[in-house]
N, C-alpha and C positions, 0 to 999 in steps of 0.2 A: 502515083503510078497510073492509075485510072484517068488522071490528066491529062499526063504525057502521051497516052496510049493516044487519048482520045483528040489532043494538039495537033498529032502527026498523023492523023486521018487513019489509025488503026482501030479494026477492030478488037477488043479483049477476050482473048481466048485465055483459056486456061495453058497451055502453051508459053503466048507471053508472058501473061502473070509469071508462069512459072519460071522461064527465062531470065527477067529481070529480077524476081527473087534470089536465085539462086546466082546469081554471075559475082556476088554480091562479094563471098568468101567461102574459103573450106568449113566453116562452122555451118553457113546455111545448108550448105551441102550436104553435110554429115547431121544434119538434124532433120531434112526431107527426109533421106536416108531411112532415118532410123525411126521416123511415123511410116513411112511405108513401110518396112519391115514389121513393126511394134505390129499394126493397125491388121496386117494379113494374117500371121501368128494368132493373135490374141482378139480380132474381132468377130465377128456374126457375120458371114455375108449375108443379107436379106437374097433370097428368090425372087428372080423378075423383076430387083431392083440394082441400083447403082449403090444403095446405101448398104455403110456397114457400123452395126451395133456394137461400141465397148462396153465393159461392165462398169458400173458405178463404182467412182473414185473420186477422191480431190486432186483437181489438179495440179497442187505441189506435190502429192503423192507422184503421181506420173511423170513431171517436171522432176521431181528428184532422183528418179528412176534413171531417165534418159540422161542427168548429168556424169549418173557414176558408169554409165555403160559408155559413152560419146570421148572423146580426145577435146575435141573443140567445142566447149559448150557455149551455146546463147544463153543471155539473160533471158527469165520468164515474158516479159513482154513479148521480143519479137519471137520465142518459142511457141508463143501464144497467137500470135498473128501468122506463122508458118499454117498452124495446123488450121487458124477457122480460112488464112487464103487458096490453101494449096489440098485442102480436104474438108470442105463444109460437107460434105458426102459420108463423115464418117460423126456418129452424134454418139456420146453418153448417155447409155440408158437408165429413165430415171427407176425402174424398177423391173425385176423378171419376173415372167409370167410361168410359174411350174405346179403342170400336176401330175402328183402321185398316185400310181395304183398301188393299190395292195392285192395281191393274185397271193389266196392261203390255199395249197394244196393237199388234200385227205389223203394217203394211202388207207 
């Protein structure tokens, strides 16, 4: 794709990427779809950034998630290549950072 982009004197926007991924079938569609959706619900927007944090998982865990919710499912590869082309912006995080207070109150 970055080839072709690049043969026909384009530049690669995310845009085209996303164009030419998507024109593809109803299955890519509905797998964008449903990492946008997934990714808004269920991730971390970072502040003052573009990126957003899931929580740690495998992901066949999340691959098999998205197969029993989706009509038209991709194989894991190109479900695989949807999300690092069409969201490198969204990363699994390798651990959370949590701290507890303990506030004990006297009456």
């Amino acid at each position: 794709m970055k080839r072709a982009l690049h043969n026909n004197g384009l530049e690669e926007t995310t845009e085209r990427v996303r164009a030419a991924i998507l024109s593809a079938n109803d299955a890519t569609t509905e797998c964008y779809l449903w990492f946008q959706e997934f990714f808004h619900f269920s991730g971390d927007h970072i502040p003052n950034s573009n990126e957003i944090h899931i929580e740690h998982s495998r992901y066949m865990a999340l691959y098999n998630q998205y197969k029993k919710e989706c009509v038209f499912a991709l194989g894991f590869t190109q479900w695989n290549q949807i999300w690092e082309l069409l969201f490198p912006h969204v990363k699994m995080r390798e651990y959370k950072q949590v701290i507890y207070f303990n506030i004990y109150i006297c009456i």
